[in-house]
Backbone as CSV, one residue per row, in Angstrom:
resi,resn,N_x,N_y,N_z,CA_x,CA_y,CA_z,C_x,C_y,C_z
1,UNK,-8.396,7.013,10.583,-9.740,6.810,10.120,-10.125,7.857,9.073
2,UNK,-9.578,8.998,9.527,-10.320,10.166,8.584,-9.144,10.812,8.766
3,UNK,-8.782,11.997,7.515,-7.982,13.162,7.590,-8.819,14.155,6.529
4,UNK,-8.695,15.531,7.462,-9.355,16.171,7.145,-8.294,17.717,6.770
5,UNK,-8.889,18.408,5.944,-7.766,19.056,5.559,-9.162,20.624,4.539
6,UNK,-8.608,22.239,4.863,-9.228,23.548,4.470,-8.057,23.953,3.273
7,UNK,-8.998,23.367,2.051,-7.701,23.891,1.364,-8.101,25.017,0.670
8,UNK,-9.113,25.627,0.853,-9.704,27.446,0.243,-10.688,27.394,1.134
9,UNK,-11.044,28.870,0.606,-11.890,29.688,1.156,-12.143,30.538,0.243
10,UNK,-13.844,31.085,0.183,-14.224,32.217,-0.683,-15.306,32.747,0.088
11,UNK,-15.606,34.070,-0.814,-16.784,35.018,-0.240,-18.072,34.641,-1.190
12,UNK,-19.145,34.718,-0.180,-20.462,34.339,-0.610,-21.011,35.654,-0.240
13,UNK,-21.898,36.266,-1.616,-22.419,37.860,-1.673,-24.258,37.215,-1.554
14,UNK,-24.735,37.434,-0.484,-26.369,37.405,-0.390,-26.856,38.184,-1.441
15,UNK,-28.411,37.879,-1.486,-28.742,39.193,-2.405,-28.905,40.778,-2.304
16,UNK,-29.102,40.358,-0.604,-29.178,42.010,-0.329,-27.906,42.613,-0.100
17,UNK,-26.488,42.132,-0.831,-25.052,42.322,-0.724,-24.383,42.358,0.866
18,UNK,-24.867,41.671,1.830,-24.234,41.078,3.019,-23.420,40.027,2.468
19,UNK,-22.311,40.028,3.136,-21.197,38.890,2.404,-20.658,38.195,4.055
20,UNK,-20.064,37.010,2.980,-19.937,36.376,4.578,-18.481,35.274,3.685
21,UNK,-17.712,34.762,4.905,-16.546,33.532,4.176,-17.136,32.134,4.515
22,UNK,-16.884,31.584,3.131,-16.853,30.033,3.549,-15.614,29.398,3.845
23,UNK,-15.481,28.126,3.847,-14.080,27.545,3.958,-14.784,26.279,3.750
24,UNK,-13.561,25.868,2.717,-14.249,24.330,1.979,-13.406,23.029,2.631
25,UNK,-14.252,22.714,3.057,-13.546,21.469,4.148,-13.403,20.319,3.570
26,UNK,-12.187,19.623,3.339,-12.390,17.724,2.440,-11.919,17.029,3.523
27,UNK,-12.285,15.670,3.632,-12.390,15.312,4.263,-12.174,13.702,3.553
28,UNK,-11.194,13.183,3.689,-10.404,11.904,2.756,-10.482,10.503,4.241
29,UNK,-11.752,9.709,3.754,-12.086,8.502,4.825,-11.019,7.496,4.300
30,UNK,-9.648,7.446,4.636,-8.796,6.455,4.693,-9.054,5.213,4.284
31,UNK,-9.927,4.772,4.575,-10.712,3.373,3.981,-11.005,2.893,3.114
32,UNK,-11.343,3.948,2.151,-12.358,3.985,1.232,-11.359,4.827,0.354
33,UNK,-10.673,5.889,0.791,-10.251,6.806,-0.033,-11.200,7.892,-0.514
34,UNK,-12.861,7.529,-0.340,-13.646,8.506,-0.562,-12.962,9.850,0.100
35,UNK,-13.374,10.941,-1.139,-13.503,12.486,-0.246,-14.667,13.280,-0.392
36,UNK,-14.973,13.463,0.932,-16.087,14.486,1.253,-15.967,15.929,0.903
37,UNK,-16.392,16.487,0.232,-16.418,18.488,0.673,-17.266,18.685,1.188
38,UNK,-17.236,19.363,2.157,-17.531,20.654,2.849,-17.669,21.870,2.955
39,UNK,-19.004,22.598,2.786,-18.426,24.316,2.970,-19.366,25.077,4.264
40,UNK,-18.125,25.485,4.701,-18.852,25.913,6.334,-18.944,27.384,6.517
41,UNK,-19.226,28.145,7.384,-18.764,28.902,7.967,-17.958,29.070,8.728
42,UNK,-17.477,30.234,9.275,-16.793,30.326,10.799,-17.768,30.178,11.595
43,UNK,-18.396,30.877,12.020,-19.900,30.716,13.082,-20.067,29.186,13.226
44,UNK,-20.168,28.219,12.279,-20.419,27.055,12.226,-19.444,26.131,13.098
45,UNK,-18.226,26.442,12.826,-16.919,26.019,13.235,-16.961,26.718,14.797
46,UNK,-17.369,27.564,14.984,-17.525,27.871,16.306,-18.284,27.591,17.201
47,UNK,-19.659,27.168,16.683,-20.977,26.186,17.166,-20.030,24.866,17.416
48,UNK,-19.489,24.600,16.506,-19.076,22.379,16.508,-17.736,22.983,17.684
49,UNK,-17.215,24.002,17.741,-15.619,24.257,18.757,-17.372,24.065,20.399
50,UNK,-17.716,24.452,20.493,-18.456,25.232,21.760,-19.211,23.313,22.436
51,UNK,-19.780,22.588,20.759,-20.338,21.215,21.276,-19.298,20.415,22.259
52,UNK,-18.194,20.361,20.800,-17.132,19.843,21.360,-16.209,20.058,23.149
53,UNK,-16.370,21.130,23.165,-15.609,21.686,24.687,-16.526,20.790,25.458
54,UNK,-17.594,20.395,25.218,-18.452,19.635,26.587,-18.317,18.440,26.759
55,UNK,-17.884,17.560,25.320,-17.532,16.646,25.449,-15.927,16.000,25.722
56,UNK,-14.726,16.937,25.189,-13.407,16.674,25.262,-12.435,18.037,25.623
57,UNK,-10.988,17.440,25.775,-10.451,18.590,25.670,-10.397,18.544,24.203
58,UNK,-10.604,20.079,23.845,-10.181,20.758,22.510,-8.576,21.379,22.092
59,UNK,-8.726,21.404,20.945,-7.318,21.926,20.675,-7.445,23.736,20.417
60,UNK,-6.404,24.734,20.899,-6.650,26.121,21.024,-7.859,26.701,19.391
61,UNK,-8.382,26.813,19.275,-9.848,27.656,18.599,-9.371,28.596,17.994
62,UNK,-9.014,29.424,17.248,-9.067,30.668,16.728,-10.290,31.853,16.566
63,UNK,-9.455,32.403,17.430,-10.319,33.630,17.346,-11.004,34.408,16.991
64,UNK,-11.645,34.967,17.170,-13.192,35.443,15.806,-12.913,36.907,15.513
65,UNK,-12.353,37.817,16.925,-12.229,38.817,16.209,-10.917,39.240,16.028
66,UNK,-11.072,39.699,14.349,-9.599,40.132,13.605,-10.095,41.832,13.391
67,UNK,-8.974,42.262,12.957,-8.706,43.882,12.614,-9.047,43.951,11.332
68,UNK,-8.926,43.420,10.535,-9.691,43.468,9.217,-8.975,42.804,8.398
69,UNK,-10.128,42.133,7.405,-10.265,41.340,6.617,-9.862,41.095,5.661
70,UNK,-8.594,41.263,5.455,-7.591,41.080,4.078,-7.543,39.448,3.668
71,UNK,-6.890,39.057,2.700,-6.247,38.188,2.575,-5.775,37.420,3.114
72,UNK,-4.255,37.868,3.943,-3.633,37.068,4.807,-4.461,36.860,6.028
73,UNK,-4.985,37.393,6.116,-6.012,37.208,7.420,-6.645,36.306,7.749
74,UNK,-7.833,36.198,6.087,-8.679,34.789,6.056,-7.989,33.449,5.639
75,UNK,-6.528,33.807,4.972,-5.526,32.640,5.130,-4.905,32.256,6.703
76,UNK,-4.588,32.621,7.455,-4.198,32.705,8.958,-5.453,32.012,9.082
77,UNK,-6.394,32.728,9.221,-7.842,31.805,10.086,-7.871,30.679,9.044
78,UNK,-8.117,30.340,7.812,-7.861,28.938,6.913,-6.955,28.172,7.803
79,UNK,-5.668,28.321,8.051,-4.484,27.555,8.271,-5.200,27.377,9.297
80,UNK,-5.228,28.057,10.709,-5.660,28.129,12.360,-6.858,26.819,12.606
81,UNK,-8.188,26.930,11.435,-9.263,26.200,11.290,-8.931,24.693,11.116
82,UNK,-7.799,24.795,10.251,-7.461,23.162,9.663,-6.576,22.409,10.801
83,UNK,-5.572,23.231,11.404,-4.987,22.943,12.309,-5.663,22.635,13.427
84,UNK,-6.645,23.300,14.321,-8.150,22.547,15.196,-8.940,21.638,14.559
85,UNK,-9.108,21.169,13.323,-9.566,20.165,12.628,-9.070,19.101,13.152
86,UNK,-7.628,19.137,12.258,-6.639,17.980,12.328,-6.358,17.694,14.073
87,UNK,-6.155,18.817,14.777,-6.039,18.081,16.323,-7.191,17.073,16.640
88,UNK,-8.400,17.857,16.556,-9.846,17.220,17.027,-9.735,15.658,16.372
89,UNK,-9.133,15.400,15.513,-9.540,14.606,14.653,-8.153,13.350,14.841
90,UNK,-7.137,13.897,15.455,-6.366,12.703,16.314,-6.967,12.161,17.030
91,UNK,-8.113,12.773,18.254,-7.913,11.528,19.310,-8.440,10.582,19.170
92,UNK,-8.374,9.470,20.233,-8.354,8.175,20.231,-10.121,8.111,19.670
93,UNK,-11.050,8.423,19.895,-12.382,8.449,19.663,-13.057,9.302,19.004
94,UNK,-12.720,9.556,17.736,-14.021,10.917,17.153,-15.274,10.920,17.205
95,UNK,-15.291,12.414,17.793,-16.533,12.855,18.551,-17.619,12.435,17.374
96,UNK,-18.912,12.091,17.828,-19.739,11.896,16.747,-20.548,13.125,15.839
97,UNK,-20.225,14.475,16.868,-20.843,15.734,16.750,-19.819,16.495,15.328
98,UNK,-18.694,15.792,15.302,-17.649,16.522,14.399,-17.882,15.593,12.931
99,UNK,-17.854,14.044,13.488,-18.434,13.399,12.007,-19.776,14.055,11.422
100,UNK,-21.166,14.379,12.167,-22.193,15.145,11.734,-21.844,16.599,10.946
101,UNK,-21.032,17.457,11.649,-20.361,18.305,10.847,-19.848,18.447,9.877
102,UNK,-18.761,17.156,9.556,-18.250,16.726,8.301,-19.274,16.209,7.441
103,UNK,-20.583,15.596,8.112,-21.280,14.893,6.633,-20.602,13.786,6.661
104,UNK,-20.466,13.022,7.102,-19.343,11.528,6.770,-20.193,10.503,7.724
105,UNK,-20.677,10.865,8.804,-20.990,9.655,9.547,-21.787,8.275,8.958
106,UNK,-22.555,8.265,7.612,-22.541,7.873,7.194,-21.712,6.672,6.184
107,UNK,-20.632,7.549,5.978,-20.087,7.028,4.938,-18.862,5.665,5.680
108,UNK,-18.810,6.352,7.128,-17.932,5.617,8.384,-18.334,4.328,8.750
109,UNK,-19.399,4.763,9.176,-20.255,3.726,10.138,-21.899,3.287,9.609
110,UNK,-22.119,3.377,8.508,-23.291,3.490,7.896,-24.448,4.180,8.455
111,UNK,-24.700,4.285,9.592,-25.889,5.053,9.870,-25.665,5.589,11.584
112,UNK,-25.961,6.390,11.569,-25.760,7.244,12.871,-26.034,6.413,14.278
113,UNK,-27.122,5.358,13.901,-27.261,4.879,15.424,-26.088,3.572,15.579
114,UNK,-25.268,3.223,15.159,-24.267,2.241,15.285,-23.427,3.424,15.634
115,UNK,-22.902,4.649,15.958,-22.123,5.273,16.398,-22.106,4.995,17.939
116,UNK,-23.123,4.983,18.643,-23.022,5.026,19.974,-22.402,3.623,20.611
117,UNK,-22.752,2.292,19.801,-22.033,1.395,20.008,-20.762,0.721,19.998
118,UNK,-20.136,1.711,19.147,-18.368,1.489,18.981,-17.939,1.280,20.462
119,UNK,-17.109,0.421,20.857,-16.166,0.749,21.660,-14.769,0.790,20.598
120,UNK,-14.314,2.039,21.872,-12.904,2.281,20.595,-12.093,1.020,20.544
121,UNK,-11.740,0.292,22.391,-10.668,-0.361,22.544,-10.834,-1.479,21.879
122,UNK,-12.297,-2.112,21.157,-12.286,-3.416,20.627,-12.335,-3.334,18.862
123,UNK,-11.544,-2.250,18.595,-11.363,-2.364,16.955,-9.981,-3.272,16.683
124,UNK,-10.491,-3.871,15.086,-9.555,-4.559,14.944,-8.773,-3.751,13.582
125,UNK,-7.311,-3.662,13.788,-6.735,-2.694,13.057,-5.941,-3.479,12.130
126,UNK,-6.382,-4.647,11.874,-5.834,-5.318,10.367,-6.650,-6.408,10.238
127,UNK,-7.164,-7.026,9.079,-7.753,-8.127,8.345,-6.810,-9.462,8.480
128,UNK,-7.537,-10.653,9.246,-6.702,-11.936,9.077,-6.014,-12.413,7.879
129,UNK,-5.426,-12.951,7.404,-5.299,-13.322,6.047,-4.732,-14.726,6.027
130,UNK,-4.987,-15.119,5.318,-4.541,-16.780,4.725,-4.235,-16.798,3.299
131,UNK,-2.997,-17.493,3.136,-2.899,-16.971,1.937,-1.767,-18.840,1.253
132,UNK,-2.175,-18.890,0.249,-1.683,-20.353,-0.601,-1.238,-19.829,-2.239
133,UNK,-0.138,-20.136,-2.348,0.200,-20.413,-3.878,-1.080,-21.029,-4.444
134,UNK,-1.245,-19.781,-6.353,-2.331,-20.323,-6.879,-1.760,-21.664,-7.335
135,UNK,-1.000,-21.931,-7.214,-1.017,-23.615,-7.970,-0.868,-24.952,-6.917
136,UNK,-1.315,-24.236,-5.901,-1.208,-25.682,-4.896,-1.422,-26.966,-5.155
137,UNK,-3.107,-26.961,-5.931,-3.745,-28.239,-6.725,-2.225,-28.843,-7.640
138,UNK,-1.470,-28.287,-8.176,-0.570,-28.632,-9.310,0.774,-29.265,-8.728
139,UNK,0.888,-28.807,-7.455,2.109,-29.483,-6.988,2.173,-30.738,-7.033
140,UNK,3.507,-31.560,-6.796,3.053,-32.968,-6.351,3.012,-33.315,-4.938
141,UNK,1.847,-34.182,-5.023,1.244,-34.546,-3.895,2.220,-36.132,-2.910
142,UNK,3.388,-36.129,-3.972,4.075,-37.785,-3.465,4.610,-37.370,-2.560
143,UNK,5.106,-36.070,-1.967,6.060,-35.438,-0.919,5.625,-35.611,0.780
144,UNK,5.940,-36.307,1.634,5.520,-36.966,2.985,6.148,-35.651,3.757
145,UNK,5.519,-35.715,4.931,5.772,-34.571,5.995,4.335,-34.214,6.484
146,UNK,4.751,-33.973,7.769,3.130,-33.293,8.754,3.016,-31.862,7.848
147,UNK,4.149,-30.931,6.984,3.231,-29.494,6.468,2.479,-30.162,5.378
148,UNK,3.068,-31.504,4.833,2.255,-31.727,3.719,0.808,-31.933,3.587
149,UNK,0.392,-32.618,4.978,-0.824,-33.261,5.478,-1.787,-32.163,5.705
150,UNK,-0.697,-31.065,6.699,-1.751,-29.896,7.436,-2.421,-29.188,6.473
151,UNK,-1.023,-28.909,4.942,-1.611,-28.095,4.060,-2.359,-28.613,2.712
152,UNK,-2.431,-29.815,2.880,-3.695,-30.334,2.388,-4.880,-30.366,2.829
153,UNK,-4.989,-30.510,4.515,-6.338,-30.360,4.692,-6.513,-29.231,4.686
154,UNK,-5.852,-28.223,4.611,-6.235,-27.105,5.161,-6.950,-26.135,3.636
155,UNK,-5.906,-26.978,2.564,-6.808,-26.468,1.390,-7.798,-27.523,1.106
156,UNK,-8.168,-28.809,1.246,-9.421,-29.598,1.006,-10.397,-28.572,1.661
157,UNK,-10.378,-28.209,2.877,-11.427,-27.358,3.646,-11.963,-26.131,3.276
158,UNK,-10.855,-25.246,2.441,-10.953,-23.958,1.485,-11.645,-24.316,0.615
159,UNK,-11.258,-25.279,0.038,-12.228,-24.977,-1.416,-13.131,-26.395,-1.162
160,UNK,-13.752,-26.856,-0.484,-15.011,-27.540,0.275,-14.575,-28.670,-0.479
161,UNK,-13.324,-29.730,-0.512,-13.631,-30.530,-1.140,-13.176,-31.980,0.117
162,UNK,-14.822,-32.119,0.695,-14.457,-32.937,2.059,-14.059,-34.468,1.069
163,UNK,-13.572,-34.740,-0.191,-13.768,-36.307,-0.306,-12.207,-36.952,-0.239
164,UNK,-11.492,-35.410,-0.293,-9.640,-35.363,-0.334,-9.469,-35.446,1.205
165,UNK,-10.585,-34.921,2.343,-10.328,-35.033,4.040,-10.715,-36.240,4.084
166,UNK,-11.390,-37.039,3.725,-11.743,-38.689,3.935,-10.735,-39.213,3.354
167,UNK,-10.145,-39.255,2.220,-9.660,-40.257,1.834,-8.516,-40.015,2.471
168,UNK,-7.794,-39.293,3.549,-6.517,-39.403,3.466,-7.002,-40.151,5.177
């Protein structure tokens, strides 16, 4: 349905020079191919880890406190973040608290109150299809057989032309 994926992170300087990390979250709705960004905090990611624990099992969280703040560090927590993303975001039902997070529930299900009505087990995971050579009309029609009959009515009925289902 969704894959979600932290591919940076930067520092945001307040004005009174308190600094803090973001991490820019995309978020690619399979469907659509639309992609979402995102820019979160950790704190934030730790609020949606804390919702989540009440509703499912979670996948292991990364830890908040580090020894200091280099580089590889806020890359480790980048990688750690995307990796609890991507788990959360396998199971069979995504939480609706993590689509709100992402900003997407919208873009999924059009509006937040059709979320509660999904059942997972009654999705349908491919489109029927019917499908006819564009030149059916062009073939010849002198050829006898029951596919010949079926697939005549079956295109008189496609393209509404009931006067080819009477006359035969």
């Amino acid at each position: 349905m969704i894959r979600v994926s932290i591919p940076s992170y930067h520092k945001v300087v307040e004005d009174n020079n308190d600094s803090y990390t973001v991490y820019t979250t995309e978020v690619c709705i399979i469907a659509t191919g639309k992609i979402i960004s995102v820019q979160k905090r950790y704190s934030e990611f730790e609020l949606l880890h804390k919702q989540l624990k009440k509703q499912m099992k979670t996948p292991e969280f990364p830890p908040k406190k580090m020894m200091k703040f280099s580089y590889k560090v806020l890359e480790q927590r980048r990688l750690a973040l995307q990796t609890y993303l991507q788990g959360v975001v396998l199971t069979d039902k995504i939480p609706k608290v993590l689509l709100h997070f992402l900003n997407v529930e919208q873009y999924i299900y059009g509006s937040q109150d059709s979320l509660d009505q999904i059942d997972s087990n009654n999705r349908t995971t491919h489109q029927p299809l019917i499908a006819f050579a564009p030149e059916a009309y062009l073939q010849d029609n002198n050829r006898n057989g029951s596919w010949d009959i079926v697939s005549a009515g079956v295109l008189a009925a496609l393209y509404n032309n009931v006067e080819d289902l009477v006359a035969r």
